[in-house]
Structures are given as structure tokens and as C-alpha cells.
C-alpha positions, 0 to 999 in steps of 0.5 A, spaced: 531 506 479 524 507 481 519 511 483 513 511 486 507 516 488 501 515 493 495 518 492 487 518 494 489 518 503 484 522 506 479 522 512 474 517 512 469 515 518 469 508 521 466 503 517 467 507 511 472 505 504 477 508 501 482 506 495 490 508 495 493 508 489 501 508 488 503 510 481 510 507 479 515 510 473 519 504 470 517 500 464 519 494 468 514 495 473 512 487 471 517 485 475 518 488 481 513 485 487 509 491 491 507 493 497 504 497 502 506 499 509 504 504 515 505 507 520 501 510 525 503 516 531 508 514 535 508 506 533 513 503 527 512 501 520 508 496 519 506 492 513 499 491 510 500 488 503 504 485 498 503 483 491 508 478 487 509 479 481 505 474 479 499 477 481 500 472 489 498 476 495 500 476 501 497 480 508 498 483 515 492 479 520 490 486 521 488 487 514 485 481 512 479 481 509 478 488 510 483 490 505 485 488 498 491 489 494 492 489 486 495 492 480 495 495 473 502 493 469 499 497 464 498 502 468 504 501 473 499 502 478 497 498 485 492 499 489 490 497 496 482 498 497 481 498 505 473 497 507 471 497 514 475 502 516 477 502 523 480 508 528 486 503 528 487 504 521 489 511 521 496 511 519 501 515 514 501 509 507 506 507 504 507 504 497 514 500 496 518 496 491 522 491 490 525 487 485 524 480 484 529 476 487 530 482 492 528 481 500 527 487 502 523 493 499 528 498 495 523 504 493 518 507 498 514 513 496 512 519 500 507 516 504 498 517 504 495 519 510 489 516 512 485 519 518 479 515 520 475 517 525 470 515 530 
């Protein structure tokens, strides 16, 4: 089981940067791939990021070049830095986990809104 706790959403003007965190429990945090999805008002969750266990990563077209993935092992922590935040990244975000060798994401946070405004 694990457990995963966004931080650091907020408001933000387009063009502006922000960093979510997504704290993870477990001491096997190494071997879960991690991602990031969202959802805006009206519309389905949508996937933004992912990063492997090994450190490859993977993004939605929206999100390339503007966002960047990491992760902390020590730390059981992954980040997503947005920069160049438009209207259209406003979204409710949510961290998720899944085990290695498993399709789709088992564990989800509680999400992080994101607001930017024009």
C-alpha cells in the first residue's frame, strides 16, 4: 500500500511557474513508476507525466517543453515544475503510483489545484 500527498498547487498568472510535490510512504518508493494527471472542470483526467523507475520519462504533448518530471528516492518524493503556465493548465493534479511491471496506476492522491489566470 501506498500512500501519496500532493503539495505546492495554488494560483499562479499565465506565464508564471509552479513546482507540485507528491510525497510518497513506503520504503520501496524506488520501485514504483510515478505519474501525474489532471483534471480541469467539466472535462476527463488526463495524463501529463510519468517517470519510470529508472529515471525515463514520458509526456503528454500539452505538457512537453513546458513541464518537467522528477524524483527524489531518498526523499520518496516526485515533482512536476510547470513553467510557462497557460489558462489551460488550470486542473485539479493528481500524483499516482504504480508498481513496476503493473499497466495502470494503483495509488492516487488527493489531488492539487492549480488555478491560472489570464
Amino acid at each position: 500500500q501506498v500512500q501519496l500527498v500532493e503539495s505546492g498547487g495554488g494560483l499562479v498568472q499565465a506565464g508564471g511557474t509552479l513546482r507540485l510535490s507528491c510525497a510518497a510512504s513506503g520504503r520501496t518508493f524506488e520501485f514504483y513508476d510515478m505519474g501525474w494527471f489532471r483534471q480541469a472542470p467539466g472535462k476527463e483526467r488526463e495524463f501529463v507525466a510519468a517517470i519510470r523507475w529508472s529515471g525515463s520519462t514520458t509526456y503528454a504533448d500539452s505538457a512537453k517543453g513546458r513541464f518537467t518530471i522528477s524524483r527524489d528516492n531518498a526523499k520518496t518524493t516526485v515533482y512536476l515544475q510547470m513553467n510557462s503556465l497557460k489558462p489551460d493548465d488550470t486542473a485539479i493534479y493528481y500524483c499516482a503510483a504504480k508498481r513496476v511491471g503493473v499497466s495502470k496506476f494503483e495509488y492516487w492522491g488527493q489531488g492539487a489545484q492549480v488555478t491560472v489566470s489570464s
